[in-house]
MARMIBA-719217 format. One line per field, with one value per residue (C-alpha): residue number from 0; residue in three letters; x, y, z. Coordinates in steps of 0.5 Angstrom, whole numbers, plus 500, padded with zeros to 3 digits. Last residue first. Layout:
REM residues N
i = c(NUM,...)
aa = c(ALA,...)
px = c(X,...)
py = c(Y,...)
pz = c(Z,...)
END
This chain:
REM residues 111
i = c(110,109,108,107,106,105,104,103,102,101,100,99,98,97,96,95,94,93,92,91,90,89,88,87,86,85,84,83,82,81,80,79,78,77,76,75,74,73,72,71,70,69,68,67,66,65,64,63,62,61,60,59,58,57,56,55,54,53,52,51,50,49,48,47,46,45,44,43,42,41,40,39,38,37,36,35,34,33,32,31,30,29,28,27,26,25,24,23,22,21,20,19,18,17,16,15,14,13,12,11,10,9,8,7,6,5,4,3,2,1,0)
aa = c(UNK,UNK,UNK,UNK,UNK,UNK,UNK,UNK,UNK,UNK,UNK,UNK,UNK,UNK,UNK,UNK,UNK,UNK,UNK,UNK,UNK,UNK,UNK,UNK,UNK,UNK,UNK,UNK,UNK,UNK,UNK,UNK,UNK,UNK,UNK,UNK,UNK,UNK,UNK,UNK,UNK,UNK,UNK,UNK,UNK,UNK,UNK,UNK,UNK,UNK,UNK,UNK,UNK,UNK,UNK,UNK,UNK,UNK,UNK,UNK,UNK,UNK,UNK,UNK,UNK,UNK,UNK,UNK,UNK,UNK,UNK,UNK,UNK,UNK,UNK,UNK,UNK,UNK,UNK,UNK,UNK,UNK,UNK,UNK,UNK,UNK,UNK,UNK,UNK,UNK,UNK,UNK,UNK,UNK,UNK,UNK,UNK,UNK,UNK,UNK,UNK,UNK,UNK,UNK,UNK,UNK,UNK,UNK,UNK,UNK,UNK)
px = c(527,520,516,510,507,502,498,491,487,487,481,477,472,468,467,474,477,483,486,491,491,496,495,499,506,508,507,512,518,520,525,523,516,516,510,509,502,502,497,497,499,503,501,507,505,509,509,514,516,520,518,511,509,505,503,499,501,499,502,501,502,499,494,493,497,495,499,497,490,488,482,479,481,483,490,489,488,492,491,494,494,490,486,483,483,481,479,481,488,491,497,500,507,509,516,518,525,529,529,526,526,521,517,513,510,511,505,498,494,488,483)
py = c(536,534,527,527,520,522,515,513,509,503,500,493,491,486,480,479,484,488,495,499,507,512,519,522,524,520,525,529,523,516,513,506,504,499,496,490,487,484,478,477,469,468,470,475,479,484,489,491,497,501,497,497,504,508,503,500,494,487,481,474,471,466,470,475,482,488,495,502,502,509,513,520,526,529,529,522,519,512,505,499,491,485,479,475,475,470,476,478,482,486,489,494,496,502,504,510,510,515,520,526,526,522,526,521,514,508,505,502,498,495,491)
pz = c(498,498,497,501,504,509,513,512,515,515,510,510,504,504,506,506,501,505,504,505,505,502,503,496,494,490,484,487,486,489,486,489,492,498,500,506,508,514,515,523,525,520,512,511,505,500,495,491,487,481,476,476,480,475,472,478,479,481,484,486,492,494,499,493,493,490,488,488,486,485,490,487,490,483,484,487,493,495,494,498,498,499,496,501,508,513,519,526,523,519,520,515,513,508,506,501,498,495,489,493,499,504,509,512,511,515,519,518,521,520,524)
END
């Protein structure tokens, strides 16, 4: 029910961009997480279905997130001057009546 795109190689100091589509349910809260150095799950950034947002001190100021609600809920994440330390396997996630995950995709920053 989720789908995510995006992701890859990215240099160091550029622009790393996820997309996800979700569909079959009325989702709420919204957003994506990666894995950290200690494999466990960090909240990147969150968005409601009014648009409110949250991030994670590790990327606010230098990220967006957005949400398209038509027909399919697409999620959108940009984080900006990416470093080593972005890299990471990134999953979204949408709250219904529980929680739903994509699956994740690769983002490594390397020259």
């Amino acid at each position: 029910q989720l789908q995510a795109s995006g992701g890859g190689l990215v240099q160091p100091g550029g622009s790393l961009r996820l997309s996800c589509a979700a569909s079959g349910r009325n989702f709420a809260n919204m957003g994506w997480s990666r894995k950290s150095a200690g494999d466990q799950m960090e909240m990147v950034a969150v968005i409601s279905p009014e648009g409110v947002k949250v991030y994670a001190d590790s990327v606010k100021g230098r990220s967006t997130i957005s949400r398209d609600n038509s027909k399919n809920t697409i999620i959108d994440l940009q984080i900006n001057g990416v470093t080593v330390e972005d890299t990471s396997v990134y999953y979204c996630w949408a709250l219904a009546d529980q929680i739903y995950w994509g699956q994740g995709t690769q983002v490594t920053v390397s020259s």
